[in-house]
Every structure is written in structure tokens, then in C-alpha cells.
C-alpha positions in Angstrom: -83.7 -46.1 -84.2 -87.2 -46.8 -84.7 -90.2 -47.7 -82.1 -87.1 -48.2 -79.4 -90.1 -48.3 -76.4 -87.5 -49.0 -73.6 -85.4 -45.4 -75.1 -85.8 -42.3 -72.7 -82.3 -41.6 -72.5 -79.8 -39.7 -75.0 -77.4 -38.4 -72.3 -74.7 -40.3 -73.8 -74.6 -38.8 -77.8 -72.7 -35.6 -76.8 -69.8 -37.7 -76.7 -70.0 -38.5 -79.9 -69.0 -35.2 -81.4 -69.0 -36.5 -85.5 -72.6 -37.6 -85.1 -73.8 -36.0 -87.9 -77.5 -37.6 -88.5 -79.6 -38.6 -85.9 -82.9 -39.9 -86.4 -85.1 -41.6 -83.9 -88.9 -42.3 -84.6 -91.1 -43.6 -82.5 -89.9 -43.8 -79.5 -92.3 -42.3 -77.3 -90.4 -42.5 -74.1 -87.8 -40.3 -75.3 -88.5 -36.3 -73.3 -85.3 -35.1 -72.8 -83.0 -33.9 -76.2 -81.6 -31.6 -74.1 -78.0 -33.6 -74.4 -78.1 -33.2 -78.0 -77.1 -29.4 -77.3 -73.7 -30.9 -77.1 -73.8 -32.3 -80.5 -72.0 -29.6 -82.7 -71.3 -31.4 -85.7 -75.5 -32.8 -85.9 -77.0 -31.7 -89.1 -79.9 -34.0 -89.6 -82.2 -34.4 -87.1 -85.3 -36.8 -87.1 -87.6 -36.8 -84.4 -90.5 -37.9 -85.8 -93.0 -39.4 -83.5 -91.6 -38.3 -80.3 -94.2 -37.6 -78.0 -92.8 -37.3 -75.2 -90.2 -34.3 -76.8 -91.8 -30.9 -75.5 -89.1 -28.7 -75.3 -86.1 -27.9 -78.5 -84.7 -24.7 -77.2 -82.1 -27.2 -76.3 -81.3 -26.8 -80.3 -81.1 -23.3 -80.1 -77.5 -21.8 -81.7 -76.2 -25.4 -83.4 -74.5 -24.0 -85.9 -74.3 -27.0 -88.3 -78.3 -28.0 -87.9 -79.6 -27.9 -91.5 -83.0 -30.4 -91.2 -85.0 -30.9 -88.3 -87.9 -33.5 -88.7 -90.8 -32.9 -85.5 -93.4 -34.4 -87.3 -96.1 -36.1 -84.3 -94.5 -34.4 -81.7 -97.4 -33.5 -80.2 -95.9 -31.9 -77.0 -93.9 -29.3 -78.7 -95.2 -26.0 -78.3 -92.6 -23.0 -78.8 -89.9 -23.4 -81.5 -89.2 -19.4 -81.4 -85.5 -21.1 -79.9 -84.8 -22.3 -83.5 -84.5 -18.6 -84.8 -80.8 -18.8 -83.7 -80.2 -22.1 -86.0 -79.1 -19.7 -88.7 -78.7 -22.9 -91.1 -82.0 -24.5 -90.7 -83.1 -24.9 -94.0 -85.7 -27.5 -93.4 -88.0 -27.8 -90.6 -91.1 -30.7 -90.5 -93.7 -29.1 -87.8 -96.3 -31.6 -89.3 -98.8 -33.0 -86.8 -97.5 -30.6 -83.9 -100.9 -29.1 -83.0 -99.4 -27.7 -79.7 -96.9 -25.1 -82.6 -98.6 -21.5 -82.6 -98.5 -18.7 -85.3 -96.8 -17.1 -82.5 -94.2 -19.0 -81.8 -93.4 -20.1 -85.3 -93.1 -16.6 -86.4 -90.2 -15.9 -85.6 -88.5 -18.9 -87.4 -90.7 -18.3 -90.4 -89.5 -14.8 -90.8 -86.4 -16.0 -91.5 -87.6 -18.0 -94.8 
């Protein structure tokens, strides 16, 4: 999904327990991933763009998450909740000014 302006909502994708790749760009309205905690089989995960996505602890433990793409999403702060993705093998923190050494440590230790 791309640029999807009227998007805030992704309540509905636990459901959908194959998903496996999910990418959404652009859609600024989008805040709240925190539904795709129930995703256990998502492995790709593209949220480049997203604005309005602050918070990924959400993410924290999924087993199966191998690529996460934040690239522009500027309201992401603390991604010390990805240190439990213990198969995150690539993650895109481009353009997220808000990310600290701090708080990136502790997922960058792992690499």
C-alpha cells in the first residue's frame, strides 16, 4: 500500500496469520502497529514513511521478523524493544532523527 491518506487503521491484519510481508509507505495517518503484534508469521516489514508510527515495542519478541524498513519515521524514538527480535537481520533506521545511540544500542550489540 502506498500514500493510502485515508489508512490509520491495521486492527484487522492479526487475522491474517500467513501474512508474511507487509509493506505500507506513505501513509501518514497510520500511528497504531500495535495489532501487528498479532502477526506471527510477518517477516518483512516496510514502514517507510510512516509519520505518524512512534512506538514498535509492539514488535518486540516476533519470532519470524527478519527485515524491518523505518526509514522517515520520524516519530520513532526507542527501538531498544527490537533486542528481543532475535532474527532481525536487517533493520532501515534512515531518516529517524528521533533514534538515539542509546536506544539503538542495545539492538546494535547484537550485530
Amino acid at each position: 500500500m502506498a500514500s493510502c491518506y485515508g489508512l490509520t487503521d491495521v486492527s484487522a491484519l492479526p487475522g491474517c496469520a500467513k501474512l508474511h510481508t507487509l509493506v505500507i509507505r506513505y501513509c501518514s495517518t497510520v500511528t497504531d502497529i500495535g495489532a501487528l503484534a498479532g502477526c506471527a508469521g510477518l517477516h518483512t516489514l516496510e514502514l517507510t514513511g510512516c509519520r505518524g508510527v512512534t512506538d514498535v515495542s509492539a514488535l518486540a519478541g516476533r519470532a519470524a521478523l527478519h527485515s524491518l524498513d523505518l526509514t522517515g519515521c520520524y516519530g520513532v524514538a526507542d527501538v531498544s524493544a527490537l533486542a528481543g527480535c532475535g532474527t532481525l537481520h536487517a533493520l532501515d533506521l534512515t531518516d529517524c532523527h528521533g533514534v538515539t545511540d542509546v536506544s539503538a544500542r542495545c539492538v546494535a550489540s547484537r550485530y
